[in-house]
C-alpha positions as CSV (number, residue, x, y, z in Angstrom):
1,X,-0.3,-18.6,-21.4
2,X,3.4,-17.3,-21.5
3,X,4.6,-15.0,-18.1
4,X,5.1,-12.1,-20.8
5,X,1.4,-12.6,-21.6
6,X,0.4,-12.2,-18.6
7,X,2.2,-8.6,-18.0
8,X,1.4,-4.9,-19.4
9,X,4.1,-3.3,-21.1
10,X,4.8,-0.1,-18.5
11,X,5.4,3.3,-20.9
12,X,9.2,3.4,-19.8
13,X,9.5,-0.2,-21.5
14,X,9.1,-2.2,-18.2
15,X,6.6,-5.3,-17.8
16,X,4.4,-5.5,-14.8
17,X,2.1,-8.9,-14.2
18,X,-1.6,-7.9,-14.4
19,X,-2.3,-10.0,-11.1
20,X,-0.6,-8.7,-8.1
21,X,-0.4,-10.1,-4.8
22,X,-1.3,-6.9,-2.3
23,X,0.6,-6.9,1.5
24,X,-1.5,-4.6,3.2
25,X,-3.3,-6.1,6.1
26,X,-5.9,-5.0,8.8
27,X,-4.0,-3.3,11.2
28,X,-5.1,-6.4,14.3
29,X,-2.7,-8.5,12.1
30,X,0.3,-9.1,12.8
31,X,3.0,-8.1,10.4
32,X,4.5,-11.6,10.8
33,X,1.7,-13.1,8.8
34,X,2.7,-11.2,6.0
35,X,5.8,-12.7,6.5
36,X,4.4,-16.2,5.4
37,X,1.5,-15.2,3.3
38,X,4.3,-13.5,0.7
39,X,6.4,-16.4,0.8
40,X,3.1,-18.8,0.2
41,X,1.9,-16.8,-2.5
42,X,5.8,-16.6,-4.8
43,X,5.1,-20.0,-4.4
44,X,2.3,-19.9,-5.9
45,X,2.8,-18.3,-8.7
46,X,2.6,-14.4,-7.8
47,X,5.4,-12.4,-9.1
48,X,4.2,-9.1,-8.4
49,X,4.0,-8.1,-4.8
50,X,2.3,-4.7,-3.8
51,X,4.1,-3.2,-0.5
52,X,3.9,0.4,0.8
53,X,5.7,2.1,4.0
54,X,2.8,2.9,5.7
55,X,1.6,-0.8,5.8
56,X,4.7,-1.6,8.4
57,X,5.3,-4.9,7.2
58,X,8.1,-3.7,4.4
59,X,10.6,-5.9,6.4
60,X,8.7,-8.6,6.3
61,X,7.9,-8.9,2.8
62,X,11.3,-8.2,1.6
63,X,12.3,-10.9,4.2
64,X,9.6,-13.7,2.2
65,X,11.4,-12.1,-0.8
66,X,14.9,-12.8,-0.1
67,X,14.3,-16.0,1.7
68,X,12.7,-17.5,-1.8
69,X,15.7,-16.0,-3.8
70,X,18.0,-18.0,-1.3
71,X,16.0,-21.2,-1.6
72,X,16.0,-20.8,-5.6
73,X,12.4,-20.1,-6.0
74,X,12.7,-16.7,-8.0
75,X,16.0,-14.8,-9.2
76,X,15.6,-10.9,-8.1
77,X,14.8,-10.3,-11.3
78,X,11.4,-12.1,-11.6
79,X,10.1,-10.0,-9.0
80,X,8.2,-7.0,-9.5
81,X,8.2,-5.1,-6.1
82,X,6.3,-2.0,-6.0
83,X,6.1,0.0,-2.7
84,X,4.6,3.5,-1.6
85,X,6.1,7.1,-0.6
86,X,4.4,8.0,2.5
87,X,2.7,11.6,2.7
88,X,5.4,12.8,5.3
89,X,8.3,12.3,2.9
90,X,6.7,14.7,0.5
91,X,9.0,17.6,0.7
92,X,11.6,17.2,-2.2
93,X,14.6,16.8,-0.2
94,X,13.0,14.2,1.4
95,X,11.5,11.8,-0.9
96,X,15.0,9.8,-1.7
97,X,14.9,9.8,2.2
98,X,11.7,7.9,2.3
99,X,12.6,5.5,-0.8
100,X,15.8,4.7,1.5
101,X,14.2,4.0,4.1
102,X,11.8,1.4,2.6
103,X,14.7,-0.4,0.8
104,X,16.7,-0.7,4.5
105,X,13.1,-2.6,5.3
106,X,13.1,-4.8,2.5
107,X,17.0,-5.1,2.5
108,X,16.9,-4.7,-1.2
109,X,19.0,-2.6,-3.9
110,X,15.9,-1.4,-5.4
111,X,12.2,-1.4,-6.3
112,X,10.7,-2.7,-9.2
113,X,8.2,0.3,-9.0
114,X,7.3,3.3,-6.5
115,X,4.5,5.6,-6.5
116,X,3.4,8.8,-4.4
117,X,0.7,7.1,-2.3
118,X,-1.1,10.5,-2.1
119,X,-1.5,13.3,-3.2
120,X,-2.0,14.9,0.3
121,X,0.9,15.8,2.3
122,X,1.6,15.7,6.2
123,X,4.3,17.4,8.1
124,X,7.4,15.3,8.4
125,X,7.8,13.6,11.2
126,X,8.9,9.9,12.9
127,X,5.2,9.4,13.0
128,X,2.9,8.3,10.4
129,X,0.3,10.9,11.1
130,X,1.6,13.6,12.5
131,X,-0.6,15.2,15.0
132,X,-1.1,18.9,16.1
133,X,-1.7,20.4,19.7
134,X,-5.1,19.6,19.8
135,X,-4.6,15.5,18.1
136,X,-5.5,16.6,14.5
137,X,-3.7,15.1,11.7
138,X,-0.9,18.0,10.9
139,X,-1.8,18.6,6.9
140,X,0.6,21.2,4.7
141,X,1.0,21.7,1.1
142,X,3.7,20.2,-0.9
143,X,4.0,21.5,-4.6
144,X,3.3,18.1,-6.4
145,X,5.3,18.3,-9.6
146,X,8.4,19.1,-7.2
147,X,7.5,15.8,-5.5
148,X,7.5,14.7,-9.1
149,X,11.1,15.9,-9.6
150,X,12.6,14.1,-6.6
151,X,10.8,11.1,-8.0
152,X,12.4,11.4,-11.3
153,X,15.8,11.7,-9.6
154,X,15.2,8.4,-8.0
155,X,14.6,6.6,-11.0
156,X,17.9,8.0,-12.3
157,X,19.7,6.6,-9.2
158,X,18.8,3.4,-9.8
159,X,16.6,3.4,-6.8
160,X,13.4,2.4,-8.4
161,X,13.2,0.9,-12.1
162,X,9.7,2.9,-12.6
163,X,7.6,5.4,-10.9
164,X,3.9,5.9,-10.8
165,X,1.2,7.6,-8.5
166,X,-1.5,6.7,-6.5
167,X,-4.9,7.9,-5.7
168,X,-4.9,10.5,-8.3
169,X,-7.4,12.4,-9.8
170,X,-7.2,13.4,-13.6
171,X,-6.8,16.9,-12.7
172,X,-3.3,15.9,-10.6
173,X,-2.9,13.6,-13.4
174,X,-2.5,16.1,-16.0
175,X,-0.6,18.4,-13.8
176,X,2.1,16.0,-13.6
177,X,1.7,15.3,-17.3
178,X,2.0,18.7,-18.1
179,X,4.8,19.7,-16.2
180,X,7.4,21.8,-17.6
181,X,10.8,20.2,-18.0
182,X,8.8,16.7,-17.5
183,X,11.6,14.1,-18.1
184,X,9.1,10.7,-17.2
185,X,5.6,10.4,-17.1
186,X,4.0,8.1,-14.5
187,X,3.9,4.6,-15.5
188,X,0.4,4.0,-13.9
189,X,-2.0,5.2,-11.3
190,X,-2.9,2.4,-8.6
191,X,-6.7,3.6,-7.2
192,X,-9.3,2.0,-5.6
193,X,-11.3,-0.3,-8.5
194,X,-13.9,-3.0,-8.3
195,X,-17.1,-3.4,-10.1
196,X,-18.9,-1.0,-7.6
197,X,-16.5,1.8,-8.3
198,X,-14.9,1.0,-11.8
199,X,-13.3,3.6,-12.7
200,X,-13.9,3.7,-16.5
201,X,-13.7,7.7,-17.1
202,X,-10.3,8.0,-15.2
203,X,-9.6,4.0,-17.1
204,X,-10.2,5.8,-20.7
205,X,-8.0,8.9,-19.6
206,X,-4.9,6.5,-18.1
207,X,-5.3,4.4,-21.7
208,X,-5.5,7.8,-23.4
209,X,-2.0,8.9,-22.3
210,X,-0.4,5.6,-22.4
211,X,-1.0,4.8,-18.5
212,X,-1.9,2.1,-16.7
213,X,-4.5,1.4,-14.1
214,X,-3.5,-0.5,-11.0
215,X,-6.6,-2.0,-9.1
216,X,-6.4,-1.7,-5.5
217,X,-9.3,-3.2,-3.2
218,X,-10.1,-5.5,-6.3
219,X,-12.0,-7.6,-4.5
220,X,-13.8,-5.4,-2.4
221,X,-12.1,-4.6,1.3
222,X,-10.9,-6.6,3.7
223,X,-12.9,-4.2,5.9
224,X,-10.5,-2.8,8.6
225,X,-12.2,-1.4,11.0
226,X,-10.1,2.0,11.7
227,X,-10.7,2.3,7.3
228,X,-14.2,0.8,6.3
229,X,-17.4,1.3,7.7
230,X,-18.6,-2.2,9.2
231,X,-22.0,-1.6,7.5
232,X,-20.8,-1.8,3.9
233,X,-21.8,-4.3,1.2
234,X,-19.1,-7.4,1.0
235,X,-18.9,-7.2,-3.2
236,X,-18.5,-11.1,-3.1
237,X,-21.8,-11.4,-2.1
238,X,-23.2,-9.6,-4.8
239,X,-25.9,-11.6,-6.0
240,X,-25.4,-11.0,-9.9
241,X,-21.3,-11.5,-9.3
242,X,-22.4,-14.9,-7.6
243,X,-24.6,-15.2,-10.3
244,X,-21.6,-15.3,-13.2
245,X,-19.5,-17.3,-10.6
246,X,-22.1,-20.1,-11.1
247,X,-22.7,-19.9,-14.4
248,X,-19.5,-19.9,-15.6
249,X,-17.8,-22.5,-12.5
250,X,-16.1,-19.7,-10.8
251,X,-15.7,-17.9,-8.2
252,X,-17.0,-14.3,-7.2
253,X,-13.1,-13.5,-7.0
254,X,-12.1,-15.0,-9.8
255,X,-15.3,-13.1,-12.0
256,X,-14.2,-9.8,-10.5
257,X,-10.2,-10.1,-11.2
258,X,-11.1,-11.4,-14.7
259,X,-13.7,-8.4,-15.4
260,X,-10.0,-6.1,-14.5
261,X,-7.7,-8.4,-16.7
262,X,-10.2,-7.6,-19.8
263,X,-10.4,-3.9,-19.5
264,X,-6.6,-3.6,-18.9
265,X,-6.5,-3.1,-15.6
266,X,-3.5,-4.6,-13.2
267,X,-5.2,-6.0,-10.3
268,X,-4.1,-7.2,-6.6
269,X,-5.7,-9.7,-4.5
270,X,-5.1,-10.2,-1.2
271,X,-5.5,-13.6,0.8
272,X,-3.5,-15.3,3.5
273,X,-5.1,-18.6,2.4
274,X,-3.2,-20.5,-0.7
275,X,-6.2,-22.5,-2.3
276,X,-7.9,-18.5,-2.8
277,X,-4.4,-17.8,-4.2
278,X,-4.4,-20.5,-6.3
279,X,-7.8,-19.9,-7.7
280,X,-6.9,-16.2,-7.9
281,X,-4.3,-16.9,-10.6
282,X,-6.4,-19.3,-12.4
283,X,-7.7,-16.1,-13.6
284,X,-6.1,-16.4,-16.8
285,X,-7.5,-19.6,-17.9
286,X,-10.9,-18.6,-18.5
287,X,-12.5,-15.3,-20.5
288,X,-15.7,-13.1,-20.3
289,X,-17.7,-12.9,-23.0
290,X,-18.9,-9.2,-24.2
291,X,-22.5,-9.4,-22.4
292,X,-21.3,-10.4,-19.3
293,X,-18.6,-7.8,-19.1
294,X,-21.4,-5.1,-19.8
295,X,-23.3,-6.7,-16.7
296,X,-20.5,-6.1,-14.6
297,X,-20.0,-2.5,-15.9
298,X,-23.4,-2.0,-14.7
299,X,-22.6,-2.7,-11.0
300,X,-21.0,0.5,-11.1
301,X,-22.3,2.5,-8.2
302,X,-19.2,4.9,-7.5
303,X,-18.9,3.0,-3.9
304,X,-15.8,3.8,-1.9
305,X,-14.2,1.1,0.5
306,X,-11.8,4.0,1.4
307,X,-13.0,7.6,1.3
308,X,-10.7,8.4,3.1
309,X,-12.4,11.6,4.8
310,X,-10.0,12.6,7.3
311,X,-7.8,14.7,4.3
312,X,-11.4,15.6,2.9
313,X,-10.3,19.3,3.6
314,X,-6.9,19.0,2.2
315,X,-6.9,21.2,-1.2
316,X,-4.8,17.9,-2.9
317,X,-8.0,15.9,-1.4
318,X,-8.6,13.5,-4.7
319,X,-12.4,12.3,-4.5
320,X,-14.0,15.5,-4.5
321,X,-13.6,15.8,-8.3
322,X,-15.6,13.4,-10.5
323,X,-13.0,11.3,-11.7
């Protein structure tokens, strides 16, 4: 299978590879083993890597990056670099601000893509959560489409070659879509999506108006402990997943990744280890057949890794609505 078959076409012309190597880490790690795990994975194939600024490691992945174009690896160009606006940078003048910032981290010109991690902001400040008198997270409200604006303005700079959301409901969806004056729509919405929580009403609406999915958490969670309750189910284990995986001489990863590539949804995968990344991009050498993708649909059970309850009384919260 060609490179360009294994891409989406974005809605402002771009391609993005459907399998995309994720950076974020449990927070115990250190950001150094990103460091090495990006590098091990262009080698391995991956050509889309999925960075944000909260994840603290944008220096080191734009170090792996730059340290495989100087070894003649990859050319720029065959990298797709996405990274995140953090919910402090929300107010207008501030978003090129926070784009800036991540490109001094990653030492780069520009991103490939960049997305509004949230749709919740928090005061600015130099912290990442800024904290109130009494150690509560310091919540306000930012007007979204103007957030959109300042977006828009860094796609026109040449900052970013795309821009997209993330964690978006349908409702902020269409708000953005039906902005007045609206000069580019988002180019996808990147949202937790496995087979416990697929997604498929907030999938038909993305496909509806020419948006695409992005799969976060693909794989289930790495389970961080200040994120995921230790008590959740580990999706891998999942005895009808393990099921496929033996049927078909796969494994439970490679089953769920393939169950995103054949609905249309860009997925990312983490792993520090290179014989899971190497079976993670085998995932285009095999396909699902029909009954077996409707047995996956029906692991559905609108399970969140991240819930993300401390913005649960935001107004901009995103999980309260149904999809």
């Amino acid at each position: 299978m060609s490179f360009k078959q294994q891409c989406v076409q974005l809605n402002d012309g771009h391609l993005m590879p459907l399998l995309g190597y994720g950076t974020y880490q449990n927070p115990e790690v250190p950001a150094s083993k990103i460091f090495e795990s990006t590098k091990i994975a262009i080698d391995t194939g991956f050509r889309h890597i999925d960075s944000a600024y909260v994840y603290k490691n944008e220096k080191e992945t734009g170090q792996a990056i730059r340290s495989k174009i100087a070894d003649g690896v990859v050319k720029r160009e065959d990298i797709f670099l996405t990274t995140k606006l953090w919910c402090t940078f929300h107010r207008p003048e501030l978003v090129r601000v926070g784009l800036e910032r991540s490109l001094k981290n990653f030492q780069l010109d520009f991103v490939d893509l960049y997305l509004i991690h949230y749709p919740i902001s928090i005061k600015p400040s130099e912290e990442l959560y800024t904290k109130d008198e009494n150690g509560k997270v310091s919540f306000e409200m930012v007007d979204l489409c103007a957030v959109w604006e300042s977006m828009e303005k860094c796609k026109d700079a040449g900052l970013a070659k795309s821009i997209g959301v993330s964690n978006f409901n349908r409702r902020q969806l269409e708000m953005i879509l039906n902005k007045p004056g609206l000069k580019y729509k988002p180019v996808c919405n990147q949202v937790e999506c496995h087979p416990y929580l697929n997604q498929s009403k907030l999938l038909d609406f993305c496909k509806s108006r020419d948006i695409i999915l992005v799969a976060y958490a693909a794989l289930g969670s790495q389970r961080p402990i200040a994120w995921v309750d230790q008590n959740v189910p580990f999706l891998l284990n999942d005895p009808v997943l393990c099921g496929m995986a033996k049927k078909h001489n796969r494994s439970p990863a490679q089953i769920a990744l393939r169950y995103h590539v054949q609905r249309g949804v860009v997925a990312l995968a983490h792993s520090y280890e290179q014989s899971e990344m190497k079976e993670n991009i085998q995932v285009f050498e095999f396909q699902l057949p029909s009954e077996d993708m409707e047995v996956l649909d029906g692991l559905n059970r609108n399970f969140r890794y991240f819930p993300v309850d401390i913005a649960a009384e935001h107004p901009n919260f995103p999980f309260s609505d149904e999809y």
